[in-house]
C-alpha positions as CSV (number, residue, x, y, z in Angstrom):
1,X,4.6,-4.5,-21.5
2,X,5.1,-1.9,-18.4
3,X,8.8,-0.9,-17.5
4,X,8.6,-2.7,-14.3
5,X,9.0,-5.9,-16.8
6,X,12.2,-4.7,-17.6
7,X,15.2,-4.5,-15.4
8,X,15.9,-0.9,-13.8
9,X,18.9,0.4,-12.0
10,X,18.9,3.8,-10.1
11,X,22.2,5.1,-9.1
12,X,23.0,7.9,-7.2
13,X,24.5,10.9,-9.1
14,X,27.3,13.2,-7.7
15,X,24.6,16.1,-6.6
16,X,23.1,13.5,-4.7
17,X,20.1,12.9,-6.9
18,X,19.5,9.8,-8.5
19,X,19.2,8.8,-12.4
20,X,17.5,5.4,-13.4
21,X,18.6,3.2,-15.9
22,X,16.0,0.8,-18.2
23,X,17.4,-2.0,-20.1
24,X,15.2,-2.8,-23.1
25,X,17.4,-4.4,-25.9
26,X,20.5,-4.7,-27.4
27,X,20.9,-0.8,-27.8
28,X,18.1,0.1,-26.5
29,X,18.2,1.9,-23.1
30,X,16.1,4.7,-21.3
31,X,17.6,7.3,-19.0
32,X,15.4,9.0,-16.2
33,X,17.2,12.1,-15.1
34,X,15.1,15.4,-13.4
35,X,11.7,14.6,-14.2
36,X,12.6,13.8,-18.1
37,X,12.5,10.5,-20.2
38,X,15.2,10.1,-22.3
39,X,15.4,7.3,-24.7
40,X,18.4,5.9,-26.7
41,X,17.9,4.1,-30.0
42,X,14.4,3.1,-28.9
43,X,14.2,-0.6,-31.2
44,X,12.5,-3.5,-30.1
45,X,9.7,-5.6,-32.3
46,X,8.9,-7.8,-29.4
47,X,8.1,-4.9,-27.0
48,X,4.7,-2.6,-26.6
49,X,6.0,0.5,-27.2
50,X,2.8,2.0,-26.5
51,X,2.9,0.7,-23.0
52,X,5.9,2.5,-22.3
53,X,7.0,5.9,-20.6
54,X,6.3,9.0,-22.9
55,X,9.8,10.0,-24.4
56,X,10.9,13.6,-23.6
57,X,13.9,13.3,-26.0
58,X,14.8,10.6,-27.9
59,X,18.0,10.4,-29.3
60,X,19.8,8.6,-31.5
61,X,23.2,7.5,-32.4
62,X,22.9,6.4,-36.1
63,X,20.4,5.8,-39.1
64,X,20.9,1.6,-38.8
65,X,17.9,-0.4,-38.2
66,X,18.8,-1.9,-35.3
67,X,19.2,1.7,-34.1
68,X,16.1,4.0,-35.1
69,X,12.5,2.7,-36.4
70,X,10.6,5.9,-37.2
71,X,7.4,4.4,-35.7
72,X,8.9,3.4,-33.0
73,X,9.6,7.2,-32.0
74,X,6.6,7.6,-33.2
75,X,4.6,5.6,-30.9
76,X,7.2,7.5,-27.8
77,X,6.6,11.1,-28.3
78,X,3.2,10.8,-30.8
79,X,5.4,14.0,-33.4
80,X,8.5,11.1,-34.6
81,X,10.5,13.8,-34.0
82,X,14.3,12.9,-32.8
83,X,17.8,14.2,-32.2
84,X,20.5,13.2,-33.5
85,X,23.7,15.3,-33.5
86,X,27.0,15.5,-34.9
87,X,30.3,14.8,-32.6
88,X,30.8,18.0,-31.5
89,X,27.6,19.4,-30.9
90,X,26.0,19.8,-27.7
91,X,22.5,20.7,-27.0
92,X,20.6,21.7,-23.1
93,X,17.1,19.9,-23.5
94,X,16.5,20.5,-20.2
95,X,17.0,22.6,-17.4
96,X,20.2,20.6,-15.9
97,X,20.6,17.9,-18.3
98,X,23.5,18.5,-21.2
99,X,23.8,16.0,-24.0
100,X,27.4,16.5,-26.1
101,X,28.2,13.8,-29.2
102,X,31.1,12.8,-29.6
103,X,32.5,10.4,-32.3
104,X,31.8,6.7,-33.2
105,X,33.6,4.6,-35.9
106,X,35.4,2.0,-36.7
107,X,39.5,1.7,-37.6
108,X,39.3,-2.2,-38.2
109,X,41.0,-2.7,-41.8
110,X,37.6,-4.4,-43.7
111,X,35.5,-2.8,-41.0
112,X,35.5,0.9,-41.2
113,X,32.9,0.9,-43.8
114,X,30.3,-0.1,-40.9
115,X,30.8,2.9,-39.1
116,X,33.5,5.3,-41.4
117,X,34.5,8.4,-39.4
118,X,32.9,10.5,-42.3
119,X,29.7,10.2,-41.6
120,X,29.6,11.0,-38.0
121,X,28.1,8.7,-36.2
122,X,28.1,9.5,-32.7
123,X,27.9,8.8,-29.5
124,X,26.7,10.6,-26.6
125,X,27.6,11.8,-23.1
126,X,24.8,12.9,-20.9
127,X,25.6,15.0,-17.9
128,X,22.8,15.0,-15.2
129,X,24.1,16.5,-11.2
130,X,27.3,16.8,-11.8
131,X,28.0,12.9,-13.6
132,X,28.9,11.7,-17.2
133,X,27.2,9.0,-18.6
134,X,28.3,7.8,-21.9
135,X,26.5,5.6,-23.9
136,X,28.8,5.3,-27.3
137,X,26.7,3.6,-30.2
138,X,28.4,2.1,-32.5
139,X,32.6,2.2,-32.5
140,X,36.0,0.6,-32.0
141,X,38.4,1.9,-30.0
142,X,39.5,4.6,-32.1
143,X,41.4,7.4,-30.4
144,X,38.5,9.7,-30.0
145,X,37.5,7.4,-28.1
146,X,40.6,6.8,-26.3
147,X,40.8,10.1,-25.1
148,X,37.2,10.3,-23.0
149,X,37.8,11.0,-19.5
150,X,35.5,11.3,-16.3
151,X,32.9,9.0,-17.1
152,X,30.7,7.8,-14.2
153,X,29.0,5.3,-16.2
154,X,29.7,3.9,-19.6
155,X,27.5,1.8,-22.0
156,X,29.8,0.1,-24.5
157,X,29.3,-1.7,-27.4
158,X,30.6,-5.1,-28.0
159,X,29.9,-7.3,-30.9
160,X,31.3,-8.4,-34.1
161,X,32.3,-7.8,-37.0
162,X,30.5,-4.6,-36.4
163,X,31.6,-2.8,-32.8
164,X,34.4,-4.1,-30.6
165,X,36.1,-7.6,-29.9
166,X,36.7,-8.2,-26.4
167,X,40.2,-6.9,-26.1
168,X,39.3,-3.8,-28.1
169,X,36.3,-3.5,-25.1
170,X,38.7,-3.8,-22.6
171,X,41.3,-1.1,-23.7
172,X,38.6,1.7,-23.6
173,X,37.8,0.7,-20.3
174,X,41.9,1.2,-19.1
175,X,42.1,4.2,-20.8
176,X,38.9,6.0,-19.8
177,X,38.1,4.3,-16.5
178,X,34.4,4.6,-16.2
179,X,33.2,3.9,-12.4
180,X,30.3,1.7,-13.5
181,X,30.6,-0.4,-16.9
182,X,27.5,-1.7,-18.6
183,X,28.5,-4.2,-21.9
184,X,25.6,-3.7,-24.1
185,X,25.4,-4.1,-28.2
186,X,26.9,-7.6,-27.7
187,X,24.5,-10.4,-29.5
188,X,22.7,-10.4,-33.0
189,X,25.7,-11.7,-34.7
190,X,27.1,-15.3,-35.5
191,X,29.9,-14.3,-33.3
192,X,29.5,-14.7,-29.9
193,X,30.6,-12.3,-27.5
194,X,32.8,-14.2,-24.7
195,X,30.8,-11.8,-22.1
196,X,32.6,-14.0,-18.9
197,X,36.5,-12.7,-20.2
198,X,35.6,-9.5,-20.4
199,X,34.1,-9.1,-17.2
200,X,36.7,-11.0,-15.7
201,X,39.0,-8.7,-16.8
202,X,38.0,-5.4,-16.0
203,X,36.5,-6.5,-13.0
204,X,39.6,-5.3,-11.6
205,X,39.2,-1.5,-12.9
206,X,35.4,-0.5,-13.0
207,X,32.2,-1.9,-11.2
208,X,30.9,-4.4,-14.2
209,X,27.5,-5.4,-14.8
210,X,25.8,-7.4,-17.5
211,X,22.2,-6.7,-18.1
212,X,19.6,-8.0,-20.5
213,X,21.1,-5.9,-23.5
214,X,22.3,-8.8,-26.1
């Protein structure tokens, strides 16, 4: 498969370049930003890896399956080599591109072994021209969470038991108010995500959209 098979978004960042956005799967996303490829959680048995972009970076959030396949990064970069930081760390790959973690887990009682805080799973914010885009991984709503603020565009996960319900989705969109809002992380489950509610009730507070990430 090329990219042009899967659905891309540019946007406009605050510099007045633009960053483009690839949908693969579920968590799987690609970033375009300055001249760099920058994959998240590359996963995907049904898709030709080979056929896609070279990665520059490839990060990841967490060791799940549905998160990192070694041969997967493999086929991206031809090394395997990935990053995958610890909330709190922050790297420069590239000249005007910053990549800071920050953390990921779950407070659920009966849930936090998932994603406990102890391990530090994270999540990351990537800052490209002057705008934030996080894309969280796995978590809940936890106050770390909670407490993100000037987010351009936010990928958020939403499926159970493992990530957030719908009303925990909705709270970290009041609280950190991104100005686009991609849902991804939100099928593979026996519990569906109600993906119409929770659009129709942030619609009011950030600019929504659904893509092809269940």
């Amino acid at each position: 498969m090329k990219s042009d098979l899967f659905t891309q978004e540019t946007l406009p960042v605050r510099d007045g370049s633009q960053i483009t956005f690839t949908f693969y799967t579920h968590a799987s996303i690609a970033v375009d930003a300055g001249g760099h490829r920058i994959y998240f959680d590359p996963v995907g048995e049904t898709i030709d890896w080979a056929t896609q972009p070279k990665a520059d970076l490839v990060l990841i959030t967490h060791d799940h399956f549905d998160h990192l396949d070694r041969n997967t990064v493999k086929v991206l970069n031809g090394t395997g080599d990935y990053v995958k930081l610890k909330p709190g760390e922050k790297i420069n790959p590239f000249e005007g591109v910053e990549v800071e973690a920050v953390p990921a887990y779950n407070i659920t009682p009966g849930h936090q072994d998932f994603h406990p805080k102890e391990r530090g799973d994270a999540g990351y914010i990537l800052t490209f021209g002057g705008s934030r885009i996080y894309v969280a991984g796995d978590t809940e709503d936890n106050e770390d969470v909670l407490s993100i603020r000037d987010i351009d565009v936010a990928f958020l996960p939403v499926n159970q038991p493992y990530t957030m319900t719908v009303d925990q989705c909705v709270r970290v969109v009041e609280a950190i108010r991104p100005k686009v809002f991609y849902p991804y992380h939100f099928g593979g489950t026996d519990v569906k995500t109600d993906i119409d509610a929770l659009v129709e009730r942030v619609k009011g507070i950030t600019d929504v959209r659904v893509r092809p990430l269940e």
